[in-house]
C-alpha positions as CSV (number, residue, x, y, z in Angstrom):
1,X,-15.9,-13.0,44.5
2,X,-17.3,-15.8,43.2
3,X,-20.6,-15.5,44.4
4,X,-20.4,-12.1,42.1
5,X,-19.6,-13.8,39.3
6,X,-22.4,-16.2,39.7
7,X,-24.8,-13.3,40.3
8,X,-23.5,-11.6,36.8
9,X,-23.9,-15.0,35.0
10,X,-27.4,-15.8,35.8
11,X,-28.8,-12.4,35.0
12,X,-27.5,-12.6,31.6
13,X,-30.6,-13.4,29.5
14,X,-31.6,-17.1,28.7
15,X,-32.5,-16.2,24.9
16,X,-30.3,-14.8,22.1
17,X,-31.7,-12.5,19.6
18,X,-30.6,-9.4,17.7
19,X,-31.0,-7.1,20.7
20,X,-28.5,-9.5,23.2
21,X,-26.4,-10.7,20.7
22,X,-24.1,-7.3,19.5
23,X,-20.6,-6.8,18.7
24,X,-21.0,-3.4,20.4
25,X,-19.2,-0.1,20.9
26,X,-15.5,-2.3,20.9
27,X,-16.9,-4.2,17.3
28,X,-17.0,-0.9,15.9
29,X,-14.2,0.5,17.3
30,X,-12.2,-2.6,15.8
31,X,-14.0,-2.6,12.6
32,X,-13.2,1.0,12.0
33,X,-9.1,0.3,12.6
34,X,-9.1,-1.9,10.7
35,X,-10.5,0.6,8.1
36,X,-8.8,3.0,8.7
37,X,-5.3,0.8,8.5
38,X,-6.6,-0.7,5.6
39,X,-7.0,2.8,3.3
40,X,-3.4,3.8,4.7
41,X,-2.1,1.0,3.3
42,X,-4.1,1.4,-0.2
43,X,-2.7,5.0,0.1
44,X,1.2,4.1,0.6
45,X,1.2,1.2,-1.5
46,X,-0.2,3.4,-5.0
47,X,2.3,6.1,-3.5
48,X,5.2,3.6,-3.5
49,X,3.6,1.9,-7.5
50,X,3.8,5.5,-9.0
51,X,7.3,6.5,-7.4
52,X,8.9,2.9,-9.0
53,X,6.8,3.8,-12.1
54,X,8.3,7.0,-12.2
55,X,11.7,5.6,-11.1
56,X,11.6,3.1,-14.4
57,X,10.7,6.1,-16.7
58,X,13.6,8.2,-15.9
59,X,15.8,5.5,-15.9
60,X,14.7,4.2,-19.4
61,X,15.0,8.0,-20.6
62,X,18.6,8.0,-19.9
63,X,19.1,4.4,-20.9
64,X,17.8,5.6,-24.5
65,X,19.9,9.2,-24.4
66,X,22.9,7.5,-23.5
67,X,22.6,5.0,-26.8
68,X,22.0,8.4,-28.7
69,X,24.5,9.7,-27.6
70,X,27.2,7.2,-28.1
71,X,25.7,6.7,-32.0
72,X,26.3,10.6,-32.2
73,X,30.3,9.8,-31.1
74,X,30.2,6.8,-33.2
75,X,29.1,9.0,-36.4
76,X,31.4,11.9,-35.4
77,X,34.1,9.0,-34.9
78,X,33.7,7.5,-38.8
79,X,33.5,11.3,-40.4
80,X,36.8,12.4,-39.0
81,X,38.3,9.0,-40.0
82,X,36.8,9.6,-43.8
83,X,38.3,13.3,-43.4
84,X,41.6,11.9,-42.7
């Protein structure tokens, strides 16, 4: 066994270039995860934005239709109070 391993290290080659030196078919492989994790993310985190956006909207458009409506009871109030 270890005469095998000795035999695989010295027919590696002495010099290191471009050519020897290469991240390979498992580089790419984790390169492109990581890409391909990284636009999921993009995707679900903009999803997740424009649901809170939308969230804030609706619940500032019933904030202010609430307050209209409880001036409209307030008026109504003050004209039946004038009519008595």
């Amino acid at each position: 066994m270890i005469t095998l391993i000795g035999q695989i290290v010295s027919e590696r080659p002495k010099e290191l270039n471009a050519a020897t030196v290469s991240p390979g078919l498992a580089g790419f492989i984790a390169v492109f995860l990581v890409a391909l994790v990284t636009v999921a993310l993009i995707m679900d985190m903009s999803r997740r934005v424009r649901r809170a956006q939308a969230l804030g909207d609706a619940e500032q458009r019933h904030a202010e239709a609430a307050a209209e409506q409880a001036q409209e009871e307030a008026g109504q109030k003050e004209t039946a109070q004038e009519e008595a």
